[in-house]
N, C-alpha and C positions, 0 to 999 in steps of 0.2 A: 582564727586559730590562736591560742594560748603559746606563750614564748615559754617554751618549757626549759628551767635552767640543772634541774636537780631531779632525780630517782630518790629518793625516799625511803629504806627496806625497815617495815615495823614487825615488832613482834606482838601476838593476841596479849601475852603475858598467863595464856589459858591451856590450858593440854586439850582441849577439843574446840571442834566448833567449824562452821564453812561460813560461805557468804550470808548465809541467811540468816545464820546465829549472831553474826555480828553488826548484817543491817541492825534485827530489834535490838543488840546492846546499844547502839549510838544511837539511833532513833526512836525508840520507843519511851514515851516520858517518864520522867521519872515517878519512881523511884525506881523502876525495872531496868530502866534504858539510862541514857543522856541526855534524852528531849531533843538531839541535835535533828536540824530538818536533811541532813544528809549523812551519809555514812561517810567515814575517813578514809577509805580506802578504793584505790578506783583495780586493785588487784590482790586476789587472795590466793595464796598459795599451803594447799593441806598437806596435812599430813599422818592419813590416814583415818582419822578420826574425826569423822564430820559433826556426831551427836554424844551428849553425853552417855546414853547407853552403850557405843562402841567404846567409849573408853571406859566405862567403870566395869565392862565385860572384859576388858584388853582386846578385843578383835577389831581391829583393822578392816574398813571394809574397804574390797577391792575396787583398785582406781582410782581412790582417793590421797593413795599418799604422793603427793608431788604434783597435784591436779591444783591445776590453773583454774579461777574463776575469775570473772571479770564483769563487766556492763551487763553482758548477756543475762546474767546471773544474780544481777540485781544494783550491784556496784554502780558507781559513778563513770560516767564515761570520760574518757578522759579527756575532751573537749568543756567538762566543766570544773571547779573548782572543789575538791575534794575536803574534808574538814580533819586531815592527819596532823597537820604541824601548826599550830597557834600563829598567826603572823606572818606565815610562808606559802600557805598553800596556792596562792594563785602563779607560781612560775611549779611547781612539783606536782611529780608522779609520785603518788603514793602505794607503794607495794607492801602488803604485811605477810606473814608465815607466820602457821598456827603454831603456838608452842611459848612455852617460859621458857626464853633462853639466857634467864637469869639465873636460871638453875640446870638446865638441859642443853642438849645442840640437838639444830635441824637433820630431818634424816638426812640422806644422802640425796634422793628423790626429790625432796623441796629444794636441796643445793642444786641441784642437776635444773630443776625449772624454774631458780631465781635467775640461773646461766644465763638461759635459751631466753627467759623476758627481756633480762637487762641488756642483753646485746640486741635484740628485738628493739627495744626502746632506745637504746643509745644511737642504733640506725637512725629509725625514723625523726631521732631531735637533735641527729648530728652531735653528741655530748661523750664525754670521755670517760675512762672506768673514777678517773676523778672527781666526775659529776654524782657519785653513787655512794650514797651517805645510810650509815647507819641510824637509827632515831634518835639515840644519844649524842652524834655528834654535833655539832655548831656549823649552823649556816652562815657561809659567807656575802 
């Protein structure tokens, strides 16, 4: 089992997309993808907007907004090494939420099930709200 020290929470930087849109951006070669042989993220949390048709229609499809996707769904489990943070990823969970929230905030829905994950994860690797970094911050 992986010494897990740090939670991770990224953002797509994309107003759409689920796990599967973001498998092929990481993994599909380029010039489509990143070429990477795994995706960065071992948790995706949406936000209503799975495809870019629901978003350039604005409809929201149901279920989607604050829906958890994980391994099952295609992701990394979290038992392996995820490719989110350059240099780090063998002690982190990498969790992302669809959305530029460089420009936007998460709904309320993706807030309510980054909650319910992170304390989910904080259980299982024993780690504190301390251990729960945003992508821009600096690992210690």
């Amino acid at each position: 089992m992986r010494k897990i020290k740090y939670i991770v929470v990224h953002h797509t930087g994309s107003k759409w997309g689920s796990a599967e849109t973001i498998i092929h951006w990481h993994t599909d070669p380029k010039p489509k993808g990143n070429g990477w042989s795994k995706p960065g993220y071992h948790y995706m949390i949406n936000n209503g907007f799975p495809t870019y048709r629901s978003y350039s229609q604005n409809k929201k499809v149901k279920g989607w907004d604050g829906k958890i996707e994980g391994f099952e769904a295609g992701l990394v489990s979290e038992e392996i090494t995820s490719n989110g943070v350059l240099g780090f990823n063998s002690n982190i969970i990498n969790v992302c939420l669809t959305g530029d929230f460089d420009n936007d905030i998460p709904t309320a829905a993706q807030l309510n099930a980054l909650e319910v994950l992170c304390f989910k994860l904080m259980k299982k690797y024993k780690l504190s709200p301390e251990d729960v970094i945003g992508q821009m911050m600096q690992l210690r």
